[in-house]
VOPA-176775 format. One record per residue (C-alpha): residue in three letters; x, y, z; residue number from 0. Coordinates in Angstrom, 1 decimal. Layout:
N
    r      c1      c2      c3    k
  Ala       X       Y       Z  NUM
...
END
This chain:
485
    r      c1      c2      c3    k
  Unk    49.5     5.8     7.2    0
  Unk    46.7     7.6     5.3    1
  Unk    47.4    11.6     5.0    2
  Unk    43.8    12.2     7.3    3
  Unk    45.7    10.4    10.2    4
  Unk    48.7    12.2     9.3    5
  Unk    47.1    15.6     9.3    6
  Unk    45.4    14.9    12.5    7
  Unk    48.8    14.2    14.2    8
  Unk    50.1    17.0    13.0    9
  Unk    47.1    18.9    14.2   10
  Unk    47.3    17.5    17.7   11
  Unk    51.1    18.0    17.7   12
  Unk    50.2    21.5    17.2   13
  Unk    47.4    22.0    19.6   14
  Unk    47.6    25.0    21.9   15
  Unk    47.2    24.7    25.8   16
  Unk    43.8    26.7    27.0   17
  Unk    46.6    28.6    28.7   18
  Unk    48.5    29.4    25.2   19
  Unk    45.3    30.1    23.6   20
  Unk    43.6    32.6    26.0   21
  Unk    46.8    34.7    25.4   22
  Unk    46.0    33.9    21.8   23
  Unk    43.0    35.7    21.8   24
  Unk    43.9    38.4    24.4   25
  Unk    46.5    39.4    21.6   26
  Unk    44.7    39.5    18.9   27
  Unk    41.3    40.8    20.5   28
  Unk    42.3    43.3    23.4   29
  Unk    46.0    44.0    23.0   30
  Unk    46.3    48.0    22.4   31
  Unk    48.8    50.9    22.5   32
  Unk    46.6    54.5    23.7   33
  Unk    45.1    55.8    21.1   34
  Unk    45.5    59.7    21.2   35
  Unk    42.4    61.5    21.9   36
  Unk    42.3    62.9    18.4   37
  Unk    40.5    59.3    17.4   38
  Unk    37.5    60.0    20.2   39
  Unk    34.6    61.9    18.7   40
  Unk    34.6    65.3    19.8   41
  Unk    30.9    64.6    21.2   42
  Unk    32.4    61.9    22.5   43
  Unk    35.3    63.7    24.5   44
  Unk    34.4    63.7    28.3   45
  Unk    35.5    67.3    30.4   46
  Unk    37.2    65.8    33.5   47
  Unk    37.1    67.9    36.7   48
  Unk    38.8    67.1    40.0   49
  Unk    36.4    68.3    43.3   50
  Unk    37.9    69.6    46.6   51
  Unk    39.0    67.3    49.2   52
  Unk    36.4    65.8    51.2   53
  Unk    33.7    67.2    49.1   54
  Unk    30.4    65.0    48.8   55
  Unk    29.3    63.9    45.2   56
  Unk    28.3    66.7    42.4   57
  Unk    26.1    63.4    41.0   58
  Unk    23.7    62.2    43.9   59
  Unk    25.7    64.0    47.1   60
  Unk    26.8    60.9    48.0   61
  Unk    30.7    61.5    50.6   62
  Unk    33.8    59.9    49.9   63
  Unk    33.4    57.0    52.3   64
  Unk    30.4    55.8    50.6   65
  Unk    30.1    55.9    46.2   66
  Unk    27.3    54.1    44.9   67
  Unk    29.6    50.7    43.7   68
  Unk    32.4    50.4    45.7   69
  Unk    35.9    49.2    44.5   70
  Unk    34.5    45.5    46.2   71
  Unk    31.7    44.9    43.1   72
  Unk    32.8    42.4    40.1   73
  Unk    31.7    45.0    38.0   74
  Unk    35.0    47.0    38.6   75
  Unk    37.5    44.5    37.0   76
  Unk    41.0    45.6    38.4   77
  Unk    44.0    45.4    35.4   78
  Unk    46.6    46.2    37.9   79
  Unk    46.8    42.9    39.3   80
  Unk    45.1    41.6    42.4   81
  Unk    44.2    44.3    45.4   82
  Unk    46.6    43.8    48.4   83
  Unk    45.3    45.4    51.4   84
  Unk    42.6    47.9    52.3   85
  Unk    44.6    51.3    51.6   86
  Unk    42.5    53.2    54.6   87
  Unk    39.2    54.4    54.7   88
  Unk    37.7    51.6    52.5   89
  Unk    39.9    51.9    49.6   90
  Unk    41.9    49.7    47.8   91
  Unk    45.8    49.4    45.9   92
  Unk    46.9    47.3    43.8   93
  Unk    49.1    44.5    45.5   94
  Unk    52.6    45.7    43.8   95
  Unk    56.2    44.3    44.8   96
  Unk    57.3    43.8    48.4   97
  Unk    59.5    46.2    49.6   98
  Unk    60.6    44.6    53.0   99
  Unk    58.4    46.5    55.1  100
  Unk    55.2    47.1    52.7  101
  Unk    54.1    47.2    48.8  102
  Unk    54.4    50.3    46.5  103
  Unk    51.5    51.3    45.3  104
  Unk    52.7    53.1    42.2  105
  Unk    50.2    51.6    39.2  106
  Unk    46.4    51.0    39.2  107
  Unk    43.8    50.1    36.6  108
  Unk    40.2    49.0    36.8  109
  Unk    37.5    48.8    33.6  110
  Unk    33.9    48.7    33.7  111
  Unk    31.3    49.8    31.0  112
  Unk    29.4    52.5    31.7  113
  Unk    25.5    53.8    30.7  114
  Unk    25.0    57.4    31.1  115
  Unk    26.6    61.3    31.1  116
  Unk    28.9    61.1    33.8  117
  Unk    30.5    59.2    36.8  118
  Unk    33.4    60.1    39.6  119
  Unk    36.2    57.6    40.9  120
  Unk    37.0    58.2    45.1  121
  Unk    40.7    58.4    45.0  122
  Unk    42.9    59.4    47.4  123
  Unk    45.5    62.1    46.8  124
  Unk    48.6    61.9    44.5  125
  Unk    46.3    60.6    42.3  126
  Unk    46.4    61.8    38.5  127
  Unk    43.7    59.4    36.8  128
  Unk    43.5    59.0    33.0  129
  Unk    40.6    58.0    31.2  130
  Unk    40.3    55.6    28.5  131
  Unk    37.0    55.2    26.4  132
  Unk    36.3    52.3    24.0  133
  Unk    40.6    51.6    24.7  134
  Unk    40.4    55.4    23.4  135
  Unk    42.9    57.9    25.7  136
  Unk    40.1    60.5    26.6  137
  Unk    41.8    62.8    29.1  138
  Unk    43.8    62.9    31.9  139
  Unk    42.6    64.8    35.5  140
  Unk    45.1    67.6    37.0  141
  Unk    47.1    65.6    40.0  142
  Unk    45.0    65.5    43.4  143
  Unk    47.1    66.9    45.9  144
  Unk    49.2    65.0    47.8  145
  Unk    47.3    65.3    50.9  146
  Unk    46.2    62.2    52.0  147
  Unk    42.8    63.3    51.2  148
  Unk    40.0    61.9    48.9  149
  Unk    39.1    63.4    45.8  150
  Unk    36.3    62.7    43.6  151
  Unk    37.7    63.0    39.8  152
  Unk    34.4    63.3    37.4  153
  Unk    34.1    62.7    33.3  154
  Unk    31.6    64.1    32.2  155
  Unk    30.0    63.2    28.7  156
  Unk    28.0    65.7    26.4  157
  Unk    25.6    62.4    26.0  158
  Unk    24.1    59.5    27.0  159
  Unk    25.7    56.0    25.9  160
  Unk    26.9    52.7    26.8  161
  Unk    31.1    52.7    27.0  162
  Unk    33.9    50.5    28.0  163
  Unk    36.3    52.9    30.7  164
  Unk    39.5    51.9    31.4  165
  Unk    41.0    54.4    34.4  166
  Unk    44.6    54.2    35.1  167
  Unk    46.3    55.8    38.0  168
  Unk    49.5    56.6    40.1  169
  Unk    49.2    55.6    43.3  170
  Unk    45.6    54.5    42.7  171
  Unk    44.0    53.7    46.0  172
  Unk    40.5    53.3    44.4  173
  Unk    37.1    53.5    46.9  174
  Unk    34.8    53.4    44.3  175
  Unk    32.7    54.5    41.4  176
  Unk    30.0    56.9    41.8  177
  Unk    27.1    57.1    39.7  178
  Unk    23.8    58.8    39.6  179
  Unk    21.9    55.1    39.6  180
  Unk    23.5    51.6    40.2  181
  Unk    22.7    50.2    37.1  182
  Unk    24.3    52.8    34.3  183
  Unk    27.3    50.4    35.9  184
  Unk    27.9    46.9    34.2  185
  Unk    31.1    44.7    33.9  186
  Unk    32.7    45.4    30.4  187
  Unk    32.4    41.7    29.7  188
  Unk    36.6    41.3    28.7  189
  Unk    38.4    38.5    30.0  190
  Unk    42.3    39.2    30.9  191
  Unk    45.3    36.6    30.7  192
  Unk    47.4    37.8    33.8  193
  Unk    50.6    38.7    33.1  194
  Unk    53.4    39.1    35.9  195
  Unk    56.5    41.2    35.1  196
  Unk    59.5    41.1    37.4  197
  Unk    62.5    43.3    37.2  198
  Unk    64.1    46.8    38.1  199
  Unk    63.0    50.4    38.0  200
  Unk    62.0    49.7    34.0  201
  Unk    59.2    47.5    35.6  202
  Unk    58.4    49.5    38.5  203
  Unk    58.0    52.6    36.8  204
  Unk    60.4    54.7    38.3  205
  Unk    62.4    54.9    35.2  206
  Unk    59.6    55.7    32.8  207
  Unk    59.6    59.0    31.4  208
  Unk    55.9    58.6    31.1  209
  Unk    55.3    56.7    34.5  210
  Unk    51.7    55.4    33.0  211
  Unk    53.5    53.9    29.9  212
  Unk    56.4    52.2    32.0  213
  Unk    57.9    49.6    30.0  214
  Unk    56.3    46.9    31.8  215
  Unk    52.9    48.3    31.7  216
  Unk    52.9    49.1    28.0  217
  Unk    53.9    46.1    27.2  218
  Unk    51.7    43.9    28.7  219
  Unk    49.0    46.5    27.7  220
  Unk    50.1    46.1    24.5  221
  Unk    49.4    42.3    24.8  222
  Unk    45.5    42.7    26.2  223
  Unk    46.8    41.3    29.7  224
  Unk    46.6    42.4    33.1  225
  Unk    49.6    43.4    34.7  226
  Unk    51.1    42.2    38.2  227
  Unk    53.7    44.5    38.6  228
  Unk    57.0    43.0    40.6  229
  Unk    59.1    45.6    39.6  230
  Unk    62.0    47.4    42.3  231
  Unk    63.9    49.4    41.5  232
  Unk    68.4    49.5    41.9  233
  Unk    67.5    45.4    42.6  234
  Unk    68.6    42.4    40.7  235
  Unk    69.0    38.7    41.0  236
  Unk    72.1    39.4    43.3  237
  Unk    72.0    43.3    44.3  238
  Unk    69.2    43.7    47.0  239
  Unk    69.4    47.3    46.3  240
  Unk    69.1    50.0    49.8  241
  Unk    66.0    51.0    51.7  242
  Unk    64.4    47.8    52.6  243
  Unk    64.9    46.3    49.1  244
  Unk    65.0    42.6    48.7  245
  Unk    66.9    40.5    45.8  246
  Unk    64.3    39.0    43.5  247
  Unk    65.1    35.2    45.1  248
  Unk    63.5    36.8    48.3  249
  Unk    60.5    34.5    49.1  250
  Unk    58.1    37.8    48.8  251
  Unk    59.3    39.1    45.6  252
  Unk    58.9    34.9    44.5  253
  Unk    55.3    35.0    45.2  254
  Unk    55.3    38.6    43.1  255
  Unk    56.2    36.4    40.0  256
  Unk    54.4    33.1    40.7  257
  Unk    51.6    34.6    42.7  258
  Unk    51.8    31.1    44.4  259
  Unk    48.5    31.2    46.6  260
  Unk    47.7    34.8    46.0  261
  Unk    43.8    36.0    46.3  262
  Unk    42.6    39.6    45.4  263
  Unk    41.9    41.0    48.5  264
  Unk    39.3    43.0    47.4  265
  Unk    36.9    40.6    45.4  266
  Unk    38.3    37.2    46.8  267
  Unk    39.4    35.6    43.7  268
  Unk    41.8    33.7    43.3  269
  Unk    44.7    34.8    41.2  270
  Unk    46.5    32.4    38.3  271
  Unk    49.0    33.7    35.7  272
  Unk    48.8    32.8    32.1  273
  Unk    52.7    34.2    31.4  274
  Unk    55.5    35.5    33.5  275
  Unk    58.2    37.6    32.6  276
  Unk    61.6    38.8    34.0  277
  Unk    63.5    41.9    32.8  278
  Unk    67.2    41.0    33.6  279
  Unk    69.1    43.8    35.3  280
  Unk    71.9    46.1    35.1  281
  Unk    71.8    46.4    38.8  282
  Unk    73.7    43.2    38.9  283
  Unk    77.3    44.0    37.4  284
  Unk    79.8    45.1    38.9  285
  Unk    78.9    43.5    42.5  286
  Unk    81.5    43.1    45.4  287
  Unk    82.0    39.1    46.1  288
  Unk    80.0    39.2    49.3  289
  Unk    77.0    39.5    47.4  290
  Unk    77.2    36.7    45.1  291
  Unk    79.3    34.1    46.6  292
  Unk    76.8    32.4    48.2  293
  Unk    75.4    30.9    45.2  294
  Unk    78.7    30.1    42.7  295
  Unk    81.7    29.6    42.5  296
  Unk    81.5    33.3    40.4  297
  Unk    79.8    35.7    39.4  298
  Unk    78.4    34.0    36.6  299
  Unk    77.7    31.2    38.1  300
  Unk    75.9    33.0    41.1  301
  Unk    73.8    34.4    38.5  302
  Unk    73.2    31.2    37.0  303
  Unk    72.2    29.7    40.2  304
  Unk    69.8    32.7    41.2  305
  Unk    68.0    32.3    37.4  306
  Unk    67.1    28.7    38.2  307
  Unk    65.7    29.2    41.5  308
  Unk    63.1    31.6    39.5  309
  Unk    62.4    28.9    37.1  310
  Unk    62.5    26.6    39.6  311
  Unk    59.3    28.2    41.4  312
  Unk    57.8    29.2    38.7  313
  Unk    57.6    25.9    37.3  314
  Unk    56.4    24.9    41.1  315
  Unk    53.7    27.3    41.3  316
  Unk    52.3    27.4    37.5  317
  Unk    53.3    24.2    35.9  318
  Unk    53.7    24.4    32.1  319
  Unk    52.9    27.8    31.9  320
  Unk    55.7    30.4    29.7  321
  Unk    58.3    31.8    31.4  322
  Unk    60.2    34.8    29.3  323
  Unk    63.7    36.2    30.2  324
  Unk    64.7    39.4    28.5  325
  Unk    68.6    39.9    28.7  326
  Unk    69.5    42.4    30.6  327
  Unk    69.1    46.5    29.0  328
  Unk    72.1    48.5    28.9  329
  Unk    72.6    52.3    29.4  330
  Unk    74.3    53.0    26.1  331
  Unk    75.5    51.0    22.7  332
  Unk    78.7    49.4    24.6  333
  Unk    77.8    46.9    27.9  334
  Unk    79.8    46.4    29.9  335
  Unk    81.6    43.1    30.6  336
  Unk    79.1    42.1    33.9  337
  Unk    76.5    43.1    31.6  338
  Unk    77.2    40.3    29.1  339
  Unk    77.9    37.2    32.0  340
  Unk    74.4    38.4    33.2  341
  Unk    73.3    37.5    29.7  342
  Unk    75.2    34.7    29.1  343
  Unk    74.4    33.1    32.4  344
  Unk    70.5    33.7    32.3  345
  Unk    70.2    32.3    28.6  346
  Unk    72.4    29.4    29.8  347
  Unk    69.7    28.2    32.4  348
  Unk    66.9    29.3    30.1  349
  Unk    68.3    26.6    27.6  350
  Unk    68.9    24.1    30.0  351
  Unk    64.7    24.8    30.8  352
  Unk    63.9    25.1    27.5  353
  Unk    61.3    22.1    27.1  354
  Unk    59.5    23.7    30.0  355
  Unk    58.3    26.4    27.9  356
  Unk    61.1    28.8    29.6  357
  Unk    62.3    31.4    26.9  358
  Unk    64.8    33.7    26.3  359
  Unk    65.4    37.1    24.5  360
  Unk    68.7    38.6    23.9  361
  Unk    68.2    42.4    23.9  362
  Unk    72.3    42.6    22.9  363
  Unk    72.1    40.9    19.7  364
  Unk    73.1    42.5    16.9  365
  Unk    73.7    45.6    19.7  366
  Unk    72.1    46.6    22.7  367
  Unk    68.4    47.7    22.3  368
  Unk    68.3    50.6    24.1  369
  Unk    69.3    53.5    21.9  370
  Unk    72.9    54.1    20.9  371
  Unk    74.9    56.3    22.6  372
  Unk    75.8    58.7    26.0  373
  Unk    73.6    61.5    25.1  374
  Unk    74.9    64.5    23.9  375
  Unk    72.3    67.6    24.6  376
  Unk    71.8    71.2    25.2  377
  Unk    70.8    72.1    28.6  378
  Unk    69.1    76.0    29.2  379
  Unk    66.7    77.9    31.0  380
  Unk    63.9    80.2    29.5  381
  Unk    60.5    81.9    30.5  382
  Unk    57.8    80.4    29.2  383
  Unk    54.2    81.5    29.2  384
  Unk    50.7    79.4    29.3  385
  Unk    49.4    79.5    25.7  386
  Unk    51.8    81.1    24.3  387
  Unk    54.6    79.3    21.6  388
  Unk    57.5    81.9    22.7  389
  Unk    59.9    80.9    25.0  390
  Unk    62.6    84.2    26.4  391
  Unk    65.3    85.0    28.7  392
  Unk    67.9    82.5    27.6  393
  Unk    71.4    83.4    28.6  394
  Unk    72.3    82.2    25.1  395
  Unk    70.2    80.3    22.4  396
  Unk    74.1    79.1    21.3  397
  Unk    73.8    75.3    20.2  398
  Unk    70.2    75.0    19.9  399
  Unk    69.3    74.0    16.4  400
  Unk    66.1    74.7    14.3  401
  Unk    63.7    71.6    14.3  402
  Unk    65.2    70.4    18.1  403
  Unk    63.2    68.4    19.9  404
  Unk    62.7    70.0    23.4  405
  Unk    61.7    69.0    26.9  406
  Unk    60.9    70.9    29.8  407
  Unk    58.1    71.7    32.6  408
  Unk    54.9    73.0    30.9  409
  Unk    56.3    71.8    27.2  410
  Unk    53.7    69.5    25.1  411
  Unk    55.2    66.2    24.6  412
  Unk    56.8    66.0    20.9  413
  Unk    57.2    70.2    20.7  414
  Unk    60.1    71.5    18.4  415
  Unk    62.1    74.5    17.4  416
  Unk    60.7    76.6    15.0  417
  Unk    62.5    79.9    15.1  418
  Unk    65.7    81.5    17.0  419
  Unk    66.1    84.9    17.3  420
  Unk    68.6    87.0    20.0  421
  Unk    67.7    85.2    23.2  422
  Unk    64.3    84.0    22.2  423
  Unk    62.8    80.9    20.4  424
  Unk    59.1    79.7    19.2  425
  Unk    58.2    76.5    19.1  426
  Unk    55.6    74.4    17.5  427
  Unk    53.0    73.8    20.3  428
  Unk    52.3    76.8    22.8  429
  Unk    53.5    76.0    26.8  430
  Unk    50.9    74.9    29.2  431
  Unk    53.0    76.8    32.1  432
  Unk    54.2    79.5    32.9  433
  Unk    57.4    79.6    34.9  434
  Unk    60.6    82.1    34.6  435
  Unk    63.8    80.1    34.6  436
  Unk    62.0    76.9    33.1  437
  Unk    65.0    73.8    32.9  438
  Unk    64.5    73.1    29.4  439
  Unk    66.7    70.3    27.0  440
  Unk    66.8    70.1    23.6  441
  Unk    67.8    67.3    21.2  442
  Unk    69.1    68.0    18.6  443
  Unk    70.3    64.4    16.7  444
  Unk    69.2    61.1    16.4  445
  Unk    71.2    60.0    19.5  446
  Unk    69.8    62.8    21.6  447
  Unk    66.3    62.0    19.9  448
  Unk    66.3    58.5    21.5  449
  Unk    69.0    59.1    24.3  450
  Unk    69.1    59.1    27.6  451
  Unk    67.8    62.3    29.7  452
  Unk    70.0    64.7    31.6  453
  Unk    69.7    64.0    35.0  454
  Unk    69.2    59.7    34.2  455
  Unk    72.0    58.2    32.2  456
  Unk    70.7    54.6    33.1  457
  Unk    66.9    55.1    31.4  458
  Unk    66.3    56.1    27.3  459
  Unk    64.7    59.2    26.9  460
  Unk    61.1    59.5    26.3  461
  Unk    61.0    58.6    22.1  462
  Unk    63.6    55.7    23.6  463
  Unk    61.7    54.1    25.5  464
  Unk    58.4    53.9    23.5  465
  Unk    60.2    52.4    21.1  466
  Unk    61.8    49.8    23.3  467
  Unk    58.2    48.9    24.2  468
  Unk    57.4    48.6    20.6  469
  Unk    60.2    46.0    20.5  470
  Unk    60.1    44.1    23.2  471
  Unk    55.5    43.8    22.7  472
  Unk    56.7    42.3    19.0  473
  Unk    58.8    39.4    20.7  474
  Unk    56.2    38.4    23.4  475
  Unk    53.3    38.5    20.7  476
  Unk    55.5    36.5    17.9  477
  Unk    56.0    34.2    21.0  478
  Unk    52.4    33.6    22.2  479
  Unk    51.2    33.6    18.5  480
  Unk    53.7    31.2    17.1  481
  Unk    56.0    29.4    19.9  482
  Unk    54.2    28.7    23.4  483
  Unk    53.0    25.1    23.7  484
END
């Protein structure tokens, strides 16, 4: 055989799917972490104002019910996956997992490109937008109240140029863009694989210290996909969790991974993921029998059986396409024996669906990913003051260490100790509150640096989790750049 047929065997042996290769290029074109708004140009930097409730336009005077491109136009590309229903008053949420009685609508994303000095979102309340330009973090808008209420949240730009805006939100329940003329408003010309992410509170959000960066929303952000979030949390594979929860097998939360026959409701298209992933869960050890025995002969086994009937639809509904199991997390270095036969039992069916591009990632090999350790910190209240670095009325300063790490109300993400003296302290980065009596934590070690927060002994701490994000992005992108078929 001459080495040019050889080579072109080898070539087509090695040929990528269109699938494989549109998350290829997502990847390697769009996939991003937020940038801190230090890298936007500071006559770039928009000012971003929230109005009153109910208030007509500050652009063209246009009300609430009626923006000059509603949330309908294919110039407003929604990264949140497909819209569900109309949220009320012509607004729209992004689909999110079933609940039993209704969908959350905790994340929502849309990206257009933009020609002009300003522009406002219609949002309803609970709202706290944040603005991307150019995949640039350029601000985030104080929370709308939680009234029900529409809002129009405006960036404003000192000039006049074309951009690419991403807006992320909480409980996004987007009417529309408003802008002084229709055609500042253009699609930003991107091209999203969409990526479905099923699992427990880590994928819903609840557990994020940072509720924008949960870890299945930085991940797949990480990846340049768009995200269809199928994430409940205190639910697993076997434990349907309280409050209307279903078990993952549910034929709801199956359609939340497959999105078997799913159209945005919004824009009418049709929806077809390019990946799927499932976050194993905690929430499944220690289960009485009455909630497993159904499916095995034990508890293993019942989780075994419950893993292949997600394959087993998924491989329905989106032939060929990856499927990636993370083992299950753990809430400190030492799982516990459920937490392993969840492991064991998922990567057993992922092996026995290995040649149907079904994957699996062990997150307790060497040790468990999350960071080491039941966390250790220093709990106290003190009175702290809006621009100011001084922090008083401490009971005691007894434990807490120069250079600590500390969280609280009204404390800059990443602040530190700098000085103790009597029952005072400075820190690093002036308060952006003021409150008397503040519940403050400081960290004062590596395990308390990456630990697990006071009040949550089942979720890392903020520096945790980003860099279980980090981790888990590097798996999926060695996967997509070097194993999917």
């Amino acid at each position: 055989m001459s080495a040019d047929l050889v080579a072109r065997g080898l070539a087509a042996a090695q040929a990528r799917s269109a699938n494989s290769a549109a998350l290829v290029n997502a990847v390697r074109n769009y996939g991003f972490f937020p940038v801190p708004i230090s890298r936007l140009a500071a006559n770039d930097t928009p000012t971003i104002t929230v109005g009153t409730a109910l208030a007509n336009s500050t652009i063209n005077g246009a009300n609430y019910i009626s923006p000059a491109v509603l949330a309908t136009d294919t110039r407003i590309k929604w990264l949140s996956g497909p819209t569900a229903v109309n949220g009320g008053s012509g607004s729209w949420i992004p689909r999110g997992a079933w609940y039993g009685t209704g969908r959350d609508t905790n994340y929502g994303s849309v990206e257009f490109s933009h020609t002009g000095t300003a522009f406002e979102i219609a949002c309803m309340g609970g709202c706290n937008p944040r603005f991307f330009v150019d995949d640039v973090l350029a601000g985030t808008a104080a929370t709308t109240p939680a009234d029900g209420n529409y809002y129009y949240v405006k960036a404003t730009f000192p000039a006049s140029r074309n951009r690419r805006i991403r807006v992320e939100g909480l409980k996004l329940a987007l009417r529309g863009v408003n802008v002084a003329n229709q055609n500042e408003l253009a699609s930003a010309g991107r091209s999203y694989p969409l990526i479905t992410v099923m699992g427990d509170s880590f994928v819903e959000g609840t557990g994020a210290a940072t509720p924008f960066d949960n870890e299945a929303v930085a991940v797949v952000r990480g990846l340049g996909g768009n995200i269809a979030l199928g994430g409940v949390g205190q639910t697993g594979v076997l434990n349907p969790g309280t409050g209307g929860r279903v078990i993952w097998t549910d034929a709801n939360r199956l359609t939340d991974l497959t999105m078997a026959g799913v159209t945005d409701a919004a824009q009418g298209i049709s929806t077809a993921p390019s990946l799927g992933v499932v976050m194993m869960s905690i929430n499944d050890g220690n289960l009485a029998a009455s909630l497993w025995s159904a499916y095995g002969a034990n508890f293993q086994a019942a989780v075994n059986n419950r893993v292949w009937t997600l394959i087993d639809a998924w491989q329905a509904a989106n032939p060929g396409k990856p499927l990636v199991f993370f083992g299950p997390t753990s809430s400190n270095g030492s799982p516990g024996p459920d937490n392993y036969r969840v492991r064991d039992a998922t990567q057993q069916a992922c092996a026995g669906a290995a040649r149907s591009n079904v994957w699996f990632v062990d997150r307790y090999s060497p040790k468990a990913i999350l960071r080491d350790g039941v966390a250790s910190f220093i709990s106290a209240a003190g009175n702290t003051t809006s621009g100011s670095a001084t922090i008083s009325g401490f009971a005691s300063t007894a434990g807490i260490a120069f250079n600590a790490g500390i969280e609280g109300p009204g404390i800059p993400a990443g602040a530190r100790v700098m000085t103790i003296a009597g029952t005072s302290i400075t820190i690093d980065l002036p308060a952006t509150a003021t409150a008397t009596a503040a519940a403050l934590v400081f960290r004062n070690s590596h395990t308390d640096l990456y630990g697990f927060g006071p009040a949550d002994l089942s979720h890392p701490g903020q520096a945790g989790h980003n860099y279980d994000v980090l981790w888990m992005t590097q798996q999926l992108r060695r996967l997509i750049l070097t194993e999917f078929a």
